[in-house]
VEXLOTI-62941 format. One line per field, with one value per residue (C-alpha): residue number from 1; chain; x, y, z. Coordinates in steps of 0.05 Angstrom, whole numbers, always signed. Example, Ala and Ser with C-alpha at 12.3 -4.5 7.8 and 13.67 -1.06 7.14 Angstrom:
REM residues 2
nr = [1; 2];
kette = [A; A];
east = [+246; +273];
north = [-90; -21];
up = [+156; +143];
***
This chain:
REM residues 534
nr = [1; 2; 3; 4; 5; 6; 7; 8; 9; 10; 11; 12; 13; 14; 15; 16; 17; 18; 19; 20; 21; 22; 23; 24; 25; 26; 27; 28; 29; 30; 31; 32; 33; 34; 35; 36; 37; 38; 39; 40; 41; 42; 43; 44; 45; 46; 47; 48; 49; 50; 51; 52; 53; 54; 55; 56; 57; 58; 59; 60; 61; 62; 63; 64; 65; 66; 67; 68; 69; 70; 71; 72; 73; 74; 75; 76; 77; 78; 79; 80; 81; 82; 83; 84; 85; 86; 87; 88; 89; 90; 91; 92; 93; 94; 95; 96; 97; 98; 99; 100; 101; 102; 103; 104; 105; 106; 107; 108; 109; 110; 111; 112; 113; 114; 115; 116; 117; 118; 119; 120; 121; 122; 123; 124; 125; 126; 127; 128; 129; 130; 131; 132; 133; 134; 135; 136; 137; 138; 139; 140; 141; 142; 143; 144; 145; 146; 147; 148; 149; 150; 151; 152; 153; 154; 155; 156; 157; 158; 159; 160; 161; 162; 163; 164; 165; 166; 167; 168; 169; 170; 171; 172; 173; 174; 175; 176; 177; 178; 179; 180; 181; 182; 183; 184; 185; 186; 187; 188; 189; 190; 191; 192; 193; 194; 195; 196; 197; 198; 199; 200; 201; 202; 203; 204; 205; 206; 207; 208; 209; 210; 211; 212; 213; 214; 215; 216; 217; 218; 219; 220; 221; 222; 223; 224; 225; 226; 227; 228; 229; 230; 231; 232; 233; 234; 235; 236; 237; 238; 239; 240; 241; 242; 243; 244; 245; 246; 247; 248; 249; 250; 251; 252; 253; 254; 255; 256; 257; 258; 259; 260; 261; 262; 263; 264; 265; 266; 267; 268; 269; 270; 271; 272; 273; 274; 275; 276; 277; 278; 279; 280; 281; 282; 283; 284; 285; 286; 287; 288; 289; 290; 291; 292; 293; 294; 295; 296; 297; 298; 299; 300; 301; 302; 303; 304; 305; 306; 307; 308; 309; 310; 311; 312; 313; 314; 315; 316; 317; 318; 319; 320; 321; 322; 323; 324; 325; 326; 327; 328; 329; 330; 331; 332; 333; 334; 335; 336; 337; 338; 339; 340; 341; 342; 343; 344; 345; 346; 347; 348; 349; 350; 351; 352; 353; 354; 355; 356; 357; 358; 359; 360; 361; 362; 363; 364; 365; 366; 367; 368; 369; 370; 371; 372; 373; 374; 375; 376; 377; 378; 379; 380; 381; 382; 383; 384; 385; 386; 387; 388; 389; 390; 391; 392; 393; 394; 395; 396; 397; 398; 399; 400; 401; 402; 403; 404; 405; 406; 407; 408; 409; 410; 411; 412; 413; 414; 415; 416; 417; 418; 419; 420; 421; 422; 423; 424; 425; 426; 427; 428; 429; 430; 431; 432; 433; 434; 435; 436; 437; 438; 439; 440; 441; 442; 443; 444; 445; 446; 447; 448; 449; 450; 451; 452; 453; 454; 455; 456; 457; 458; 459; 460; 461; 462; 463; 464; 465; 466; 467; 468; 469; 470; 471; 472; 473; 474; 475; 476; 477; 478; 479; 480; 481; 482; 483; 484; 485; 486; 487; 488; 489; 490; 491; 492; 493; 494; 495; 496; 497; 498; 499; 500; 501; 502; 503; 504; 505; 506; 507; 508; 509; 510; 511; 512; 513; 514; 515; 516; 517; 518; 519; 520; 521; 522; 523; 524; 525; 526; 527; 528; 529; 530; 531; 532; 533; 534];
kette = [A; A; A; A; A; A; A; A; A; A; A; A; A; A; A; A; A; A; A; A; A; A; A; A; A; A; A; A; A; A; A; A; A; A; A; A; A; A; A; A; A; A; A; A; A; A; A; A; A; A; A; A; A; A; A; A; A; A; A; A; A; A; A; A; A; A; A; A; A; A; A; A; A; A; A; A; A; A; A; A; A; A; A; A; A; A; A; A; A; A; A; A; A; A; A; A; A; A; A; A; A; A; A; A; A; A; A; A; A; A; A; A; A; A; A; A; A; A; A; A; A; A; A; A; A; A; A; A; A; A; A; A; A; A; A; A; A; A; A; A; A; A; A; A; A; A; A; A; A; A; A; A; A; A; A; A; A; A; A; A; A; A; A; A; A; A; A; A; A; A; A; A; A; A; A; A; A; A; A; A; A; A; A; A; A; A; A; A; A; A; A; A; A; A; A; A; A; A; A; A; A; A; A; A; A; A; A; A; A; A; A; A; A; A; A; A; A; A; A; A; A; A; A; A; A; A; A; A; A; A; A; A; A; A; A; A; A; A; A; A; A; A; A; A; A; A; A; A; A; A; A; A; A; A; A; A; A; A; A; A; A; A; A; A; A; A; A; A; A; A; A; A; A; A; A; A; A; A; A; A; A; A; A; A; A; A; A; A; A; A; A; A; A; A; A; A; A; A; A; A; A; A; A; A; A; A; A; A; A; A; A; A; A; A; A; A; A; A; A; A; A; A; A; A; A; A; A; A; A; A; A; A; A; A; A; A; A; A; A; A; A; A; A; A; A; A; A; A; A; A; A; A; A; A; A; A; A; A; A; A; A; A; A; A; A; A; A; A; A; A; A; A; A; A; A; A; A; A; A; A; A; A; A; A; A; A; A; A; A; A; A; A; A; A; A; A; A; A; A; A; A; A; A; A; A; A; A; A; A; A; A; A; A; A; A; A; A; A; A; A; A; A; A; A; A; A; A; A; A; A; A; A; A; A; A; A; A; A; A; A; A; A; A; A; A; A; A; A; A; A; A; A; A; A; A; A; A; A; A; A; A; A; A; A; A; A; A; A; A; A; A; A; A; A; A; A; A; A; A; A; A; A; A; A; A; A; A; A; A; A; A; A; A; A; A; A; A; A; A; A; A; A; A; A; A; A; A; A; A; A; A; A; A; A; A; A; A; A; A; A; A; A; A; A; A; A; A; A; A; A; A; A; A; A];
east = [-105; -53; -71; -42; -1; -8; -81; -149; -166; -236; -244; -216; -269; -329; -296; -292; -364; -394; -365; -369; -435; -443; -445; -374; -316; -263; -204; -202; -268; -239; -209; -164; -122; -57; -75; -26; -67; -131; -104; -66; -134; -181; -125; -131; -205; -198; -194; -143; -198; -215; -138; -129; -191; -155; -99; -145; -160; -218; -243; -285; -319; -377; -343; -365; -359; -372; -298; -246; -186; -124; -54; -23; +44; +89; +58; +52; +131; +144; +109; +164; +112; +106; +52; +4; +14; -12; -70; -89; -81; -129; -181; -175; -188; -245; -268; -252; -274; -350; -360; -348; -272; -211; -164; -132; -77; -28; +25; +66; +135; +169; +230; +225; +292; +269; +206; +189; +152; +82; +78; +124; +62; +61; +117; +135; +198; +272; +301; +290; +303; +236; +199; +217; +194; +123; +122; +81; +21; +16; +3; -44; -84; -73; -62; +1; +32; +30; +111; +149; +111; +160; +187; +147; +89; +27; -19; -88; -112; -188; -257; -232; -171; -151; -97; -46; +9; +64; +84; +110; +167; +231; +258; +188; +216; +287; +269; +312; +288; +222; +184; +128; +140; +208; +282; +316; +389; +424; +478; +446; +477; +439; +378; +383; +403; +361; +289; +301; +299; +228; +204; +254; +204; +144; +155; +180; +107; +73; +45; +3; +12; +66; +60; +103; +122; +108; +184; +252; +319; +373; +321; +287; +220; +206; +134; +188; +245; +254; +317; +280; +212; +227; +298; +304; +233; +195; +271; +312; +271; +216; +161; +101; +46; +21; +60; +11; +20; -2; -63; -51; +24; +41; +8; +70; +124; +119; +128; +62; +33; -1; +32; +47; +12; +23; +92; +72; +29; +93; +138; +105; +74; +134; +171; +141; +67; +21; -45; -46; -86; -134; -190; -230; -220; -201; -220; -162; -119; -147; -151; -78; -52; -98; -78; +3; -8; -48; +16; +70; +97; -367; -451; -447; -476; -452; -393; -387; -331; -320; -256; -229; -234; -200; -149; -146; -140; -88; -46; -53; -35; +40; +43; +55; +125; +145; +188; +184; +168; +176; +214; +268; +278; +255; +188; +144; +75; +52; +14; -40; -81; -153; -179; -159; -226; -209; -171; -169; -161; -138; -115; -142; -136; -164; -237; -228; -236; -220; -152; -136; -146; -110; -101; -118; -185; -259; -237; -173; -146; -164; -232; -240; -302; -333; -388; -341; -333; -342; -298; -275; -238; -179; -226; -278; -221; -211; -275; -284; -235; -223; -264; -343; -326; -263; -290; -258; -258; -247; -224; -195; -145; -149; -116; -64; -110; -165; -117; -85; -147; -184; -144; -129; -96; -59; -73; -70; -57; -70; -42; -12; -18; -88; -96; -61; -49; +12; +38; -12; +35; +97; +136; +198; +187; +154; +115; +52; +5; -28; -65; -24; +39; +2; -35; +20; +51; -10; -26; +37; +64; +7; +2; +35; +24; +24; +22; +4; +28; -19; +25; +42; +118; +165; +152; +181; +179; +249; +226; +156; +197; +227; +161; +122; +123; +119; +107; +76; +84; +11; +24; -38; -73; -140; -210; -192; -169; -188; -109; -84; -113; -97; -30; -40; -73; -34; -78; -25; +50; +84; +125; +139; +210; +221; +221; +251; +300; +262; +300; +309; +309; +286; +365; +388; +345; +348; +383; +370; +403; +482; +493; +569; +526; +473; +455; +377; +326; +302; +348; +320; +300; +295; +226; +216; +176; +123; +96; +16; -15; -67];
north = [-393; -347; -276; -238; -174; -111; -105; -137; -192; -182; -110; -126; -178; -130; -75; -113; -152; -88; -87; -158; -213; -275; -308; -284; -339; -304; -335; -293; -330; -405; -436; -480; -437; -409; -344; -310; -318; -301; -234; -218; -229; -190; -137; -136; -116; -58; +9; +56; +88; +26; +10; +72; +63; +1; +55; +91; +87; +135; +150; +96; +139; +87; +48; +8; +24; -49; -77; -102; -55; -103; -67; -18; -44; -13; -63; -121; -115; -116; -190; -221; -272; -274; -328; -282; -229; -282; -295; -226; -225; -284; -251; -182; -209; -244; -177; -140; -189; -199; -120; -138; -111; -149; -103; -78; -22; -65; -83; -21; -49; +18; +24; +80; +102; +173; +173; +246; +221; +219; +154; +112; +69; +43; +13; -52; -31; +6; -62; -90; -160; -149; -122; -177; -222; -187; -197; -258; -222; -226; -301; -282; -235; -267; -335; -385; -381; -452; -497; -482; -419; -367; -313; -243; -269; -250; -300; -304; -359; -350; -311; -315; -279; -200; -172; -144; -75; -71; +4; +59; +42; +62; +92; +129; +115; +145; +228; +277; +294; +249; +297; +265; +262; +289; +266; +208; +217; +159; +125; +61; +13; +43; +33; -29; -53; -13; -6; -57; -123; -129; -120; -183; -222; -182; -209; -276; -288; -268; -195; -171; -93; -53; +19; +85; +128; +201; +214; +227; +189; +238; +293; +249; +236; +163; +174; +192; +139; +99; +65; +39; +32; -3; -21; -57; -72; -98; -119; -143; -164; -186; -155; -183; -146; -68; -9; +38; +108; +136; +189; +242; +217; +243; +309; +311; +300; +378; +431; +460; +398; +394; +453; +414; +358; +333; +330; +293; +243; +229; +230; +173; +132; +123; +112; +47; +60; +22; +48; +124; +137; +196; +197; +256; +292; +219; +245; +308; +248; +194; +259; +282; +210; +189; +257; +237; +164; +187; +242; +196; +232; -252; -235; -173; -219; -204; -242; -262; -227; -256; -307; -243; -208; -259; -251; -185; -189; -236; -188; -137; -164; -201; -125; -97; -72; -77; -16; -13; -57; -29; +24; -32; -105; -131; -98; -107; -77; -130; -161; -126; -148; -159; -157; -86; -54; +14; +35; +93; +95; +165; +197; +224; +153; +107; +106; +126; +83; +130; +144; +65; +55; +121; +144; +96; +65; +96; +164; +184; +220; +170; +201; +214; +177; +116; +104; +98; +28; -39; -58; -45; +11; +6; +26; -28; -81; -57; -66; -126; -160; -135; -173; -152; -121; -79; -1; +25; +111; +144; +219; +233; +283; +288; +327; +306; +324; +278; +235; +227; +231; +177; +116; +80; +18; +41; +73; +58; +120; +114; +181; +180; +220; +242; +202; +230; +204; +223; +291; +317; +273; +296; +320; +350; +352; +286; +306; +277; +320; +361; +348; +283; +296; +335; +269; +232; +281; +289; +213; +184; +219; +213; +133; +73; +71; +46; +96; +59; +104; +97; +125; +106; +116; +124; +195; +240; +188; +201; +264; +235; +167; +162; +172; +108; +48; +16; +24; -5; +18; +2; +37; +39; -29; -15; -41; -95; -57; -124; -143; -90; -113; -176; -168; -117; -160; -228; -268; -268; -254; -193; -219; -159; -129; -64; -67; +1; +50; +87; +153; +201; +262; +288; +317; +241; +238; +210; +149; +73; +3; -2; +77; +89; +142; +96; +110; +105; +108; +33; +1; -41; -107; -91; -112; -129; -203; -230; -301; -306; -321; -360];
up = [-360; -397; -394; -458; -449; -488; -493; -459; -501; -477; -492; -561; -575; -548; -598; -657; -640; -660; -731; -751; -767; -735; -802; -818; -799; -755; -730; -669; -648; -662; -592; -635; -668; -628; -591; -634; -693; -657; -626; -701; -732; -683; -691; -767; -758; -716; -729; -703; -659; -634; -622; -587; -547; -518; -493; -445; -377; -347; -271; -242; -195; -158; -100; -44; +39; +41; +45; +104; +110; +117; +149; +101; +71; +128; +170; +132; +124; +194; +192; +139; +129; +53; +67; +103; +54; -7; +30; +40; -39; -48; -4; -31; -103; -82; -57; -116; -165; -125; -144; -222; -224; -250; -236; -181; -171; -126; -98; -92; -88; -60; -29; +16; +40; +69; +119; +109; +37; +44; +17; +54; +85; +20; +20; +59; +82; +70; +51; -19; +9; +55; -7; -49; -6; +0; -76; -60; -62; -129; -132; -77; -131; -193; -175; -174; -249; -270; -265; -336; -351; -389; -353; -366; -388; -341; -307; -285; -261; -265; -245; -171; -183; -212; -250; -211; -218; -191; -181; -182; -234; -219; -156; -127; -60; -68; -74; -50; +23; +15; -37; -63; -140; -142; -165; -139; -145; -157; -198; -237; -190; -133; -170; -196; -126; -89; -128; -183; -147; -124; -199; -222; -172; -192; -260; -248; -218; -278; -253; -305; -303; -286; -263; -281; -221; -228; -203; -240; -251; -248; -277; -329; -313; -313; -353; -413; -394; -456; -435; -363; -393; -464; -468; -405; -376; -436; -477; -421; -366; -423; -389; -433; -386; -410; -371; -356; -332; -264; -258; -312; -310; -374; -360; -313; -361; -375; -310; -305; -310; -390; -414; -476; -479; -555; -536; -472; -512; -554; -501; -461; -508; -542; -484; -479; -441; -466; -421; -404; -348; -367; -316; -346; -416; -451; -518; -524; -510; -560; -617; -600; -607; -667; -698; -678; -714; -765; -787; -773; -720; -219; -204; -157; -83; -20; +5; +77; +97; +168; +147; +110; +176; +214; +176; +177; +248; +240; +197; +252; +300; +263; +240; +312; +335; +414; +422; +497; +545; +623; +644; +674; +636; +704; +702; +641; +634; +572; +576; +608; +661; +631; +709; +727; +771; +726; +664; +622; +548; +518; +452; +385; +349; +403; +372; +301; +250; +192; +223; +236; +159; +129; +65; +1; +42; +17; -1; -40; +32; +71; +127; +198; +241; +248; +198; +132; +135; +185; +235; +304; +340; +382; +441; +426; +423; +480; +514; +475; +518; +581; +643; +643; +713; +693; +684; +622; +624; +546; +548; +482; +515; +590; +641; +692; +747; +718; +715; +779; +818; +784; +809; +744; +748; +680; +618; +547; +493; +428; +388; +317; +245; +208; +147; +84; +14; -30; -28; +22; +66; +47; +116; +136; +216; +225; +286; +319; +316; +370; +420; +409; +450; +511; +520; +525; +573; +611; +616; +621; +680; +714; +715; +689; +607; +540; +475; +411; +359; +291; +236; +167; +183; +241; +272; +326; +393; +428; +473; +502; +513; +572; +604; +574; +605; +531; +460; +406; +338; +307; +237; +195; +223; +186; +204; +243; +315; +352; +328; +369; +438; +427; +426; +490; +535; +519; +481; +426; +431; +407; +341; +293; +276; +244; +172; +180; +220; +272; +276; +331; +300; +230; +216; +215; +145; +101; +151; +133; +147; +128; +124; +161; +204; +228; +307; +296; +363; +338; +295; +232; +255; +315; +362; +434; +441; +485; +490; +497; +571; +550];
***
C-alpha cells in the first residue's frame, strides 16, 4: 500500500475519532474517495493542538533483550552484497514489527571520511558508491515500492514491514577532524558528490522518513538549513516522506544547547522539519509552537529467531576482512587446524558479548558481559568447532612465560575497542585499548597467532604487526560470533574487502580513497581471500 508523507494517517484518525460520532458521514472514513480528500477532510476536523500533537516525537523507554544483533554498518559494507543487506532489512522488520513498532531509526547512510568520529561504525563505508549500494535495505524494511510508483513518495508494503529513515541529513560524516556533531567544511560540490548520493537512492526506493544530522554546513547547522532541508530535499528531490529532527536536535541549533528555544522552535520547524524529536518536556515544545502559530510568527508472540540468526551468521562472516595471512605468502596460518591437541584463546573481546555488539544494541552505549542478549561469543565459536579432543586454554591477558611453557599449537587473540555510541567515541589517537596491545605482544611472540581486532573503525595496527602471523578485521560482528570461526577454521572462505582505508598512523587523518597523499597500511578494497576446506 501507499504510505502518505507529512503526517501518520493513523494517528490522525485516532485524534480526530475522539471528536467526531459514528453517526456523522466523514469522507476521511470512505475507502472510495481519493486519499487526498480523505487526509484534507480529517485535517479540516482537527485542531491545532491536535495538528501539533502529530509534530512530536517522545522517549519510548520499554525495550526488549530479546533480539539478534546483525554486523554494524562498517561491516556490512565490507560485504558489497546489497542482497544480504535487504534481507537483514526484511528480518529486522519482522522483529521490530512482532514488538508492536512500525518504525525504525535506519539506515544511516553516512559517509565517513575521518575514522577518529565516534560514529563511523555507522556508516557502511568512505565511498558513497558502497553506501548507495547498501541503500537496499530499505526495500528490505519497508518492502519493494511497487513498478511506476512516483519518485519521493514513501512505501510500505504491509504489517510485515516498518517505516524506514534514512539519516543523518547532510554531511554527518564529513566534520573537521572526526568531531561528533561538528562542521563539515565543504564546497557544495563536495557534498553533493560526497554525502548526497546515497539519499537520491534512499528516495528513489520510497524511504519514508528522513533524518536531520546534528552537524553544520559551513557553520549553519543543518536542524536550521532551509535551502538543504526545504528547497532542495522536499522541492527538488520531492521528498514526500516527514523530515524529522534528531534527539533534542533543535535544542542544538543554539550553543548551549536550548538557550533560546522559541527561536529554535522557529528556526527548525520552518526550515522544513516536520517531526521534532522531544523525548521528555514535549509540552514546552507543543506551547512554544502553538503559541508561535497562534501569533503568526502485529500481536506481541514470540518469533523464532533461528533463520534470523543464520543469517546473521551469514552477514558475519561476508563482513570479515583478511589483512594478514602468514608471515611469508608461502606460509599461511588460515585456515586453522580444527585438530590441534592444545590452543589458547586470549584478549579482552574473545568472550564478550556486549563488546561484539557495541554501541546502538540494548543500551544507548552499547554494555559489557554476557547476559544482555542471546548469542554466541567468539570463544564459544570457538569451542563450538574445534575437534571434541582439541584442549582450548582462555586467559584474557596472559603472560609470555605462560605462554611459552604451555606448548600451544597456536593462538588466537581477540582485542579491540569498548563499546561507545556517538560522541563518547569521538577519538583523536585511535588506540586499542589496554591491556589490548600487551596481549598481543605477550601472545604473539610467544607462538604462532591470529589477532581479530573487534572495532567499529580502523585503529592503531601497524606497530604490533609485524609480529602476527594474520589478521582479521572483525569490526562490530554482533551476536552471532559463530561467523567469526567459521571463517578461522575454513568452513567458509575469507571474502570481505575494505570498505575503507586502513591507516597507519592517526597524522595521515583525515586520509581516504583518491586523496594525491594516499599511502594507507590497507588500502580501500583491499582483502586477502581464502577458499573453504570443506
Amino acid at each position: 500500500m501507499a504510505w502518505n508523507p507529512v503526517l501518520l494517517i493513523g494517528a490522525l484518525l485516532l485524534c480526530a475519532l475522539a471528536a467526531t460520532t459514528d453517526a456523522e458521514y466523514m469522507k476521511y472514513k470512505d475507502p472510495k474517495k481519493p486519499l487526498n480528500t480523505r487526509i484534507n477532510d480529517l485535517m479540516s476536523r482537527m485542531t491545532l493542538e491536535e495538528k501539533i500533537g502529530q509534530m512530536v516525537q517522545i522517549e519510548r523507554t520499554v525495550a526488549s533483550g530479546d533480539a539478534t544483533i546483525f554486523p554494524h554498518n562498517i561491516g556490512l559494507g565490507v560485504t558489497r552484497d546489497a542482497g544480504l543487506v535487504k534481507r537483514i532489512g526484511e528480518a529486522t522488520a519482522l522483529e521490530v514489527r512482532a514488538t508492536g513498532i512500525p518504525y525504525v531509526f535506519a539506515p544511516c547512510i553516512a559517509v565517513c571520511r575521518d575514522p577518529r568520529w565516534g560514529r563511523c561504525y555507522e556508516s557502511y563505508s568512505e565511498d558513497h558508491k558502497i553506501v548507495q549500494a547498501m541503500t537496499e535495505i530499505i526495500p528490505g524494511l519497508q518492502g519493494d515500492i511497487p513498478a511506476g510508483s512516483r519518485k519521493g513518495v514513501p512505501y510500505l508494503a504491509g504489517s510485515k514491514n516498518v517505516v524506514a529513515c534514512a539519516k543523518h541529513y547532510l554531511g554527518d560524516g564529513g566534520t573537521t577532524k572526526g568531531i561528533n556533531e561538528n562542521n563539515t567544511v565543504i564546497n557544495k560540490n563536495g557534498l553533493f558528490n560526497i554525502h548526497m548520493p546515497a539519499y537520491y537512492n534512499a528516495i528513489i526506493k520510497g524511504v519514508g522518513t528522513i533524518m536531520v544530522s546534528y552537524s553544520s554546513w559551513n557553520g549553519e547547522k543543518m536542524h536550521a538549513n532551509r535551502e538543504l532541508v526545504t528547497s532542495y530535499l522536499k522541492n527538488t528531490l520531492h521528498f514526500r516522506g516527514f523530515v524529522i529532527s534528531d534527539w533534542q536536535g533543535i535544542d542544538r541549533i543554539t550553543s548551549p544547547p536550548h538557550k533560546n528555544y522559541s527561536y529554535s522552535v522557529q528556526a527548525g520547524v520552518s526550515a522544513g522539519i516536520d517531526m521534532i524529536m522531544v523525548p521528555f518536556n514535549y509540552t514546552e515544545f507543543i506551547d512554544d509552537l502553538t503559541f508561535q502559530v497562534k501569533n503568526n510568527i502485529i500481536p506481541t508472540s514470540r518469533i523464532d529467531d533461528a533463520v534470523h540468526r543464520d543469517l546473521a551468521r551469514e552477514a558475519v562472516r561476508k563482513s570479515l576482512v583478511l589483512l594478514k595471512n602468514g608471515k611469508s605468502t608461502d606460509k599461511p596460518l588460515l585456515p586453522l587446524s580444527k585438530k590441534a591437541p592444545k590452543i589458547l584463546v586470549a584478549g579482552s573481546h574473545a568472550d564478550n558479548l556486549g563488546y561484539q555488539c557495541g554501541g546502538w544494541t540494548i543500551e544507548w552505549q552499547g554494555l559489557s558481559g554476557n547476559d544482555l542478549t542471546s548469542g554466541t561469543t567468539i570463544l564459544k565459536a570457538i569451542k563450538n568447532t574445534v575437534d571434541p579432543a582439541t584442549q582450548v586454554i582462555y586467559s584474557e591477558n596472559p603472560d609470555a612465560g605462560f605462554v611459552k611453557s604451555n606448548a600451544f599449537s597456536y593462538a588466537i587473540v581477540v582485542v579491540g575497542e569498548p563499546p561507545y555510541a556517538e560522541t563518547n567515541g569521538d577519538s583523536l589517537n585511535l588506540t586499542i585499548p589496554a591491556p589490548g596491545p600487551s596481549t598481543i605482544t605477550n601472545v604473539c611472540g610467544s607462538v604462532k597467532c591470529v589477532v581479530v581486532v573487534v572495532s567499529g573503525r580502523p585503529v592503531v595496527i601497524q606497530p604490533y604487526l609485524a609480529s602476527m602471523d594474520a589478521l582479521v578485521a572483525a569490526w562490530l560482528p554482533g551476536s552471532e560470533g559463530q561467523g567469526v570461526a567459521d571463517a578461522l577454521f575454513g568452513d567458509y572462505g575469507f571474502t570481505g574487502k575494505l570498505a575503507r582505508t586502513w591507516f597507519k598512523t592517526v597524522d595521515q587523518l583525515p586520509m581516504n580513497v583518491g586523496d594525491r597523499h594516499y599511502d594507507p597500511l590497507f588500502a580501500f578494497g583491499f582483502g586477502l581471500t581464502t577458499k573453504a576446506t570443506k
